[in-house]
N, C-alpha and C positions, 0 to 999 in steps of 0.2 A: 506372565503368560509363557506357556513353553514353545516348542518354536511347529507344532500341528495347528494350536492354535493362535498362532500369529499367521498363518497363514490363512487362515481362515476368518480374520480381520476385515471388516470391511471398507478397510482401508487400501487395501490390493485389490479391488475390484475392479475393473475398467470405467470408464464414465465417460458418456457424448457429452462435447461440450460444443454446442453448434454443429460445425462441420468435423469437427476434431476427435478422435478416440483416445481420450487419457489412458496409459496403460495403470492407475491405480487414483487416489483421490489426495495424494500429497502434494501439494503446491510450494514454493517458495516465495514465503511471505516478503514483501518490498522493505529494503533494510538501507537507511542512509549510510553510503560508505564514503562520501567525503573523499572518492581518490579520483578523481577526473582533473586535465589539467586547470593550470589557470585560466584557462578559454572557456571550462567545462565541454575538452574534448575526449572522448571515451580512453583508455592507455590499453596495452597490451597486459598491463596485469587485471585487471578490470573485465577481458577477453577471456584470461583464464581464470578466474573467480568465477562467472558466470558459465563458463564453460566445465566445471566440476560440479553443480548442480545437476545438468544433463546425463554428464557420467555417472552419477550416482546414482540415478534412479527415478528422479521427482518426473512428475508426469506436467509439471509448467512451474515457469517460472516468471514472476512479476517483478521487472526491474524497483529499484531505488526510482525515487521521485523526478523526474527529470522536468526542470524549467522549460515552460512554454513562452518565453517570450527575451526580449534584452533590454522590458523596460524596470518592472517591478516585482516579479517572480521569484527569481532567484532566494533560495534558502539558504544557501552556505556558501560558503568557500569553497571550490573544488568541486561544487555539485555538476553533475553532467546536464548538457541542455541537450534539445531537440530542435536546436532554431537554425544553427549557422550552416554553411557548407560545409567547414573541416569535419563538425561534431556528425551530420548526416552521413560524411564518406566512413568515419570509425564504425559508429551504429551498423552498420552495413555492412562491413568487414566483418564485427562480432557475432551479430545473427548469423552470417554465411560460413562461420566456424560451428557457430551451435548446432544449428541445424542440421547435421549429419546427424544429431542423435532427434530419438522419438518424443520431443520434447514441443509444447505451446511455448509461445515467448511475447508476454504482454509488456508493452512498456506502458509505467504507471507516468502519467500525467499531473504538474501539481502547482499550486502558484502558492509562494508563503504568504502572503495579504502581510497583517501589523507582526509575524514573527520572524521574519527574516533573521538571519545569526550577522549576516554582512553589511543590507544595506542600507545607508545614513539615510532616507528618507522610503519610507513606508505609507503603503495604500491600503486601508482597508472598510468593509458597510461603512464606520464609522468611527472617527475619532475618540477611542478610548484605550487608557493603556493598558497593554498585556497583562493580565497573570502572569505570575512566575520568573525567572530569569534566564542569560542567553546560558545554551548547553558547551561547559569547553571544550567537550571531547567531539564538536561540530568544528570548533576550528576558528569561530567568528568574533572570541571573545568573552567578555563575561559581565554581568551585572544586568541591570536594567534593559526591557525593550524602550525602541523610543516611540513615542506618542503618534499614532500614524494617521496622515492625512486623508480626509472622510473621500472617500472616491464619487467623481461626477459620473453621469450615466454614460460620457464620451470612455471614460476610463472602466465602466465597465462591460461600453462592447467590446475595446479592445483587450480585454480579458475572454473575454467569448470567442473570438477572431482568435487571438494566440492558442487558446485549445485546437481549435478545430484543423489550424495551421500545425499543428504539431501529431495531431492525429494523422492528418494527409502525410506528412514528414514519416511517422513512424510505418505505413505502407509501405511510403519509396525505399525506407531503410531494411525492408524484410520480417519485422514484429508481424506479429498473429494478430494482436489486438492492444486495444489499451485499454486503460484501467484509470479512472476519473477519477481522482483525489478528492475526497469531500469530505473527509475525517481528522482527525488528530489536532486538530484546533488550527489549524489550515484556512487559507481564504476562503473557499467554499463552507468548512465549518464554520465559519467567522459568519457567515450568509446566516447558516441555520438556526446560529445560537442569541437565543435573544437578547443576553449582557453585551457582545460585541455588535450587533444589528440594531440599532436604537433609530432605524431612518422613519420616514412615515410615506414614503412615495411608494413606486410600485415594486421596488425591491427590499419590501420593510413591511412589520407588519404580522401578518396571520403566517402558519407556515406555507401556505401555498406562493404566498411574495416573496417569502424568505429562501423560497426553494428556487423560484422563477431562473435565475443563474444559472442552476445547474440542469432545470430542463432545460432551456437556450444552446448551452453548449452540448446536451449530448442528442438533443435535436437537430443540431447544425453537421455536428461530426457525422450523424446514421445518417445525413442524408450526403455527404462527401466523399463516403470511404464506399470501397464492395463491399457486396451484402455480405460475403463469407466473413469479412474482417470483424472481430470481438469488439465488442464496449461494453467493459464493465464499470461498476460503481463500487468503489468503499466510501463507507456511513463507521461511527462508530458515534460514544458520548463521552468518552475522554479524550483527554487532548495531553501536545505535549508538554506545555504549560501548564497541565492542570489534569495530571493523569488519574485521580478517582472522582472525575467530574463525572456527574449523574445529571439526565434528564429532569428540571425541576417538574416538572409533569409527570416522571415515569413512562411508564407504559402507554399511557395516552399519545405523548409526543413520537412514541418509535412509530406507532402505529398512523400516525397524521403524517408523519414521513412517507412510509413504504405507501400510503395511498397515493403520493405525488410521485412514487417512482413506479407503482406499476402503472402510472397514466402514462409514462413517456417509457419504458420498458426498455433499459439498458440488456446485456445478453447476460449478466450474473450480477449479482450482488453479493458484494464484501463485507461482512462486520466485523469491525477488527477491536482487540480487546488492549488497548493504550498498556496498561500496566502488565500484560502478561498473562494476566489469569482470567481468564475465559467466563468463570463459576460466578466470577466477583462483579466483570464489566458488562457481562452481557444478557443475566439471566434477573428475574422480578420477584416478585414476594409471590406471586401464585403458582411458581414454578417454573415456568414461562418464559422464553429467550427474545430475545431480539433478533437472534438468526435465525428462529424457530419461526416467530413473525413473520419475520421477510417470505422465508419461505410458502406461509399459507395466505399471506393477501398479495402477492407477487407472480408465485407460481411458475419464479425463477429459479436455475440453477442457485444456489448459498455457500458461500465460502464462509467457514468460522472461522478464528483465531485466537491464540490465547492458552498456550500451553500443552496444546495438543499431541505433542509427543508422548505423551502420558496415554499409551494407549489404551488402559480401560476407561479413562475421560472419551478420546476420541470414538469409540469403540459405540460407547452409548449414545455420545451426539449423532453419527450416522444413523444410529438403528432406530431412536427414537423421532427421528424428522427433524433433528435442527439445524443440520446443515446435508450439504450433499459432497464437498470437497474440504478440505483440514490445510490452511497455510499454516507453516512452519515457521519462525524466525532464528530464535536462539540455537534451538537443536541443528537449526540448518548451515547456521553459521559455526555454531562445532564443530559439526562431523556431516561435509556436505554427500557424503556416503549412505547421509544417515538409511534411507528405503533399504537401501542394497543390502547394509548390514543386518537392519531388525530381520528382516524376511529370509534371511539365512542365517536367522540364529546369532549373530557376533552382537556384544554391546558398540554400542555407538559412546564415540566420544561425545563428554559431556560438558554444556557451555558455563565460564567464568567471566565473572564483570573483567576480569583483566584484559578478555579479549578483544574488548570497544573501550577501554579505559587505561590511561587515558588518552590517547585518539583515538575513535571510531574509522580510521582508514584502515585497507586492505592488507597493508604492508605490516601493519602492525599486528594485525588478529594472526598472518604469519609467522610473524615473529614470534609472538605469544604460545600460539600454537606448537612451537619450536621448543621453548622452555617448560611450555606445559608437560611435552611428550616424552623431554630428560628428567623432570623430575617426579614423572609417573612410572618411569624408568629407573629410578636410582635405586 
């Protein structure tokens, strides 16, 4: 595209989102960056990592997954929570830096259920072991998940109570909204998907039981938080154990989904595309999306995801109805510029496995970033 019409992209277009005016439809996809302390308390590089998204241009941004709880939650090492007092006053400090710029700031909410990278005992529907193996550039180790113990119904109110306590938490800490983790092979995914879900009570079952969890908690939080405050929902069908998982049902199962999410009606929905490609994870044999979905039995705001910097990809997902807003990952982890440069013409730096590999923390994609620029220079 030349740069008349990349402006004319309908991805610079403004968008109400609730009470909010995006100045375009580019978001900041939730990226685990593994650099919070040992406490998982926010750091001052972590303040300016999310604070050059802002500068650059994105009209919102969704943090990394942050832990709702200090019993079972936790996904990494160094993951940032939302529970204690220290981590509440950082949270707080970094929105209060952000927010000088025109920017949403959702924090994503998340519990790992049986994939935890860290911890030696794991909760999740039910006792069966993980696909796949732990990721090392998470920090937690490597080989095998372990076998994780089938959760009681006490175990899973206080999964519904840690959400909802982390939602009120992210108010006091100055977030826009949050953003319900129910994707990527996640405790909530765990809920949805019937290999990890084998219970037979009333969290088990048809998808409407299997879903009951995640209306609970976003039932609990819209009635906790101001009305102005965002609850969104990510959904996707790969996980990250098992990133070209597909709906054994198809298109049937998206769709038995989105009817249990527009009965309890979160303020957007996310579908996010595990492996990266959008074409591959999130569309059907009759043409037909998942975000596309969401969108016409929902009749909610839809974020896609999935390679979208590819803007005659993004280009036609707006125009054709299948999403209304484009999260970012890769490209954003690049070149957190990236708005600022396409819409004035400059290429944008472009992302390398080297710069989550191998660690996925901040310090490193710096660093990286660093050698990338002398030897694109040399």
């Amino acid at each position: 595209m030349n740069k008349e019409q990349i402006k004319r992209h309908p991805g610079f277009i403004p968008y109400q989102l609730k009470h909010h005016q995006l100045r375009n439809r580019f978001v900041v996809a939730p990226m685990s960056r593994v650099s919070a302390s040992e406490k998982g308390v926010p750091t001052e590089n972590m303040k300016r990592y999310y604070s050059s998204f802002a500068e650059g241009g994105f009209s919102m941004i969704i943090s990394e997954g942050l832990y709702t709880d200090l019993r079972y939650s936790k996904a990494y090492p160094k993951q940032p929570g939302i529970v204690t007092p220290p981590q509440l006053e950082k949270w707080a400090e970094l929105t209060s830096a952000i927010k000088e710029r025109p920017v949403v700031l959702i924090a994503q909410l998340m519990h790992a259920g049986s994939i935890s990278q860290c911890l030696p005992v794991t909760k999740a529907p039910s006792s069966v072991l993980p696909q796949g193996e732990k990721m090392k550039e998470y920090g937690g180790g490597e080989g095998a998940f372990p076998v994780p113990e089938e959760m009681t119904a006490a175990d899973i109110y206080n999964v519904i109570e840690g959400f909802v306590l982390a939602a009120q938490n992210a108010v006091a800490t100055g977030f826009h909204g949050v953003e319900i983790h129910a994707a990527n092979g996640y405790l909530l995914d765990q809920f949805l998907t019937s290999y990890t879900n084998q219970r037979t009570d009333e969290w088990g079952g048809d998808v409407s039981r299997r879903f009951k969890i995640i209306h609970q908690i976003i039932t609990g939080i819209k009635q906790s938080v101001p009305q102005h405050f965002i609850v969104g929902l990510r959904l996707s069908e790969g996980k990250v154990n098992n990133l070209y998982y597909r709906w054994p049902e198809g298109k049937a199962m998206a769709k038995a989904i989105l009817n249990e999410v527009n009965n309890v009606k979160p303020d957007y929905v996310h579908i996010a595309a595990e492996s990266g490609n959008w074409q591959r994870d999130c569309t059907y044999e009759d043409g037909s999306s998942y975000s596309g979905l969401a969108r016409q039995i929902t009749g909610l705001p839809v974020i896609a995801n999935g390679g979208l910097h590819q803007l005659d990809i993004s280009e036609k997902i707006l125009t054709n109805g299948d999403a209304d807003l484009l999260a970012l990952g890769s490209a954003a982890l690049a070149d957190p510029f990236w708005p600022n440069k396409v819409v004035a013409g400059i290429e944008a730096d472009r992302f390398a496995r080297d710069l989550i590999k191998p660690l996925a923390t901040i310090e490193h994609t710096w660093k990286m970033q660093g050698k990338l620029l002398l030897s694109n220079t040399a």
